[in-house]
N, C-alpha and C positions, 0 to 999 in steps of 0.2 A: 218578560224577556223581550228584548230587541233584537230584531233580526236586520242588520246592513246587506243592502243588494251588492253586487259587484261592480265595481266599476270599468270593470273591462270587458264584462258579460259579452259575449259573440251574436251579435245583430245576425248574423248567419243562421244559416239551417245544419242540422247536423252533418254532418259527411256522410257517404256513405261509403261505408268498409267493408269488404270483402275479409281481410285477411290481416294479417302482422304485418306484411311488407307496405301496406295501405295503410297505415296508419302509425306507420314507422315517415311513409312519405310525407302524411299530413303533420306530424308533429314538426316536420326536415322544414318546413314552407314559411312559420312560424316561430323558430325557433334558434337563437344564438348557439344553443346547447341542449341539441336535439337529444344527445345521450341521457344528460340528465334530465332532460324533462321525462325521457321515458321510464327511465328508472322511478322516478317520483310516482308517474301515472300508475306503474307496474304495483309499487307497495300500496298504492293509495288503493289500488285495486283489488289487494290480497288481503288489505287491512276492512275493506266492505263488506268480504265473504258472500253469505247468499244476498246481503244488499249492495245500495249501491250508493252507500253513503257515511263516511267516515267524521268522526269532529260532533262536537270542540274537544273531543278528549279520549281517549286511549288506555286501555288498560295495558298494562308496563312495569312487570316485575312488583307487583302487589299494587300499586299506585295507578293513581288518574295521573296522566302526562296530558299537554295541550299537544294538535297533532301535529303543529307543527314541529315543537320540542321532537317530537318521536320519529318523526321523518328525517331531521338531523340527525337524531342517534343511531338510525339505520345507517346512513350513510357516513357516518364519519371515518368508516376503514378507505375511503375513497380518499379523503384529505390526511392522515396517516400515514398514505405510501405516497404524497406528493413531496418534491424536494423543495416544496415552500413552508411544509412542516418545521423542520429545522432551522427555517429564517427567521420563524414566528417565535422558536423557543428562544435563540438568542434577542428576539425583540420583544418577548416577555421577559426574560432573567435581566435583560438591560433596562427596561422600567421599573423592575422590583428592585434593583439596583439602586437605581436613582430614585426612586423613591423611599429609599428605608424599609422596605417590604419583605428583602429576602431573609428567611430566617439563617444564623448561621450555622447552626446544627445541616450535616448535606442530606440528609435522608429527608427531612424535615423543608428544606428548598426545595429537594427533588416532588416533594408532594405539593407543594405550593405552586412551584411552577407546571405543571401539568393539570393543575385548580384550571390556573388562568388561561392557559393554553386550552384547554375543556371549555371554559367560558365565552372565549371568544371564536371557537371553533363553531360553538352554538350559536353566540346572534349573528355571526356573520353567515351562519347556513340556514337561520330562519329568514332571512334576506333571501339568498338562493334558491330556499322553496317557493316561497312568495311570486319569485320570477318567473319560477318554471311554473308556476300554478296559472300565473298569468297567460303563459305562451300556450298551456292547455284550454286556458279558456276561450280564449284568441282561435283555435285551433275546434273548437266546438267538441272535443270532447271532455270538459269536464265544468261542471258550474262549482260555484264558491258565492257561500254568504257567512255571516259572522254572527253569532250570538253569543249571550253575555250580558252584563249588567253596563248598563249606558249613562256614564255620569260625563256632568263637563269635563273635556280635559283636551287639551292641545294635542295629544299626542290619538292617532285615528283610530286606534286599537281601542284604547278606553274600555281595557277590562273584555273585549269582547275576542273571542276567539272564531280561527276558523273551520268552516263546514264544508268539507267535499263532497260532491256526489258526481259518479264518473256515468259520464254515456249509456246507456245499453248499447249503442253502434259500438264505442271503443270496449267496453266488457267483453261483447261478441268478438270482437277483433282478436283482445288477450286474448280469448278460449275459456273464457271464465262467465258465460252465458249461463243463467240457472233459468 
């Protein structure tokens, strides 16, 4: 097993947090999108339980999920109620279009497009964790490394998935200190 460090690891010392409001402010300092980065820390937090370390993988309706997969699927009622959802379907049923992809049966498109709509809701939010994971590490309350199987390959993942482990300062902070 190969373990990748982080490349954004925080040269910092950890914060120190009092409370919610303090580590609502540290996340605010770092962060383009301090909501969602909080949200992310939150579930990454509830997904630790009495630890304090989630990944590479997830129990999820009978299945192992990777965590990032699973932190999108929490969150996708959040991109659901945005009115870019609707831009996205007409700009999937317009490439299914153009592409020969849509079935003509409608129930049968209806499921195809909400496939692809699913699909790219999903790598474009496994980006968006990535981000927010970064702005937490930046932020010293949360490390990240990657394990998995490590073969050549161009692409950085190469089979490896990743590993959170959140603060005890930011745990204490949620209220979720064991």
């Amino acid at each position: 097993m190969f373990q990748q460090l982080d490349l954004f690891h925080s040269r910092e010392t950890a914060p120190k947090l009092s409370d919610l409001p303090d580590l609502i402010e540290q996340i605010s300092r770092v962060s383009r999108r301090p909501r969602y980065a909080f949200l992310v820390l939150n579930l990454i937090s509830k997904a630790a339980g009495h630890g304090n370390s989630v990944g590479p993988y997830v129990r999820h309706e009978g299945a192992l999920v990777p965590v990032r997969d699973w932190l999108c699927q929490a969150l996708i009622p959040l991109a659901q109620r945005d009115g870019r959802r609707r831009a996205l379907i007409g700009a999937v049923r317009a490439d299914l279009i153009a592409s020969g992809q849509l079935p003509g049966d409608p129930d049968a498109a209806r499921r195809r497009i909400e496939e692809e709509v699913r699909a790219r809701i999903l790598r474009s939010g496994r980006t968006s964790i990535s981000r927010a994971a970064s702005d937490l590490v930046r932020a010293g309350l949360l490390r990240r490394h990657y394990q998995g199987i490590r073969v050549d390959h161009q692409n950085r993942g190469a089979q490896r998935e990743a590993v959170y482990t959140i603060t005890s300062e930011a745990k204490r902070a949620l209220g979720r200190a064991h």
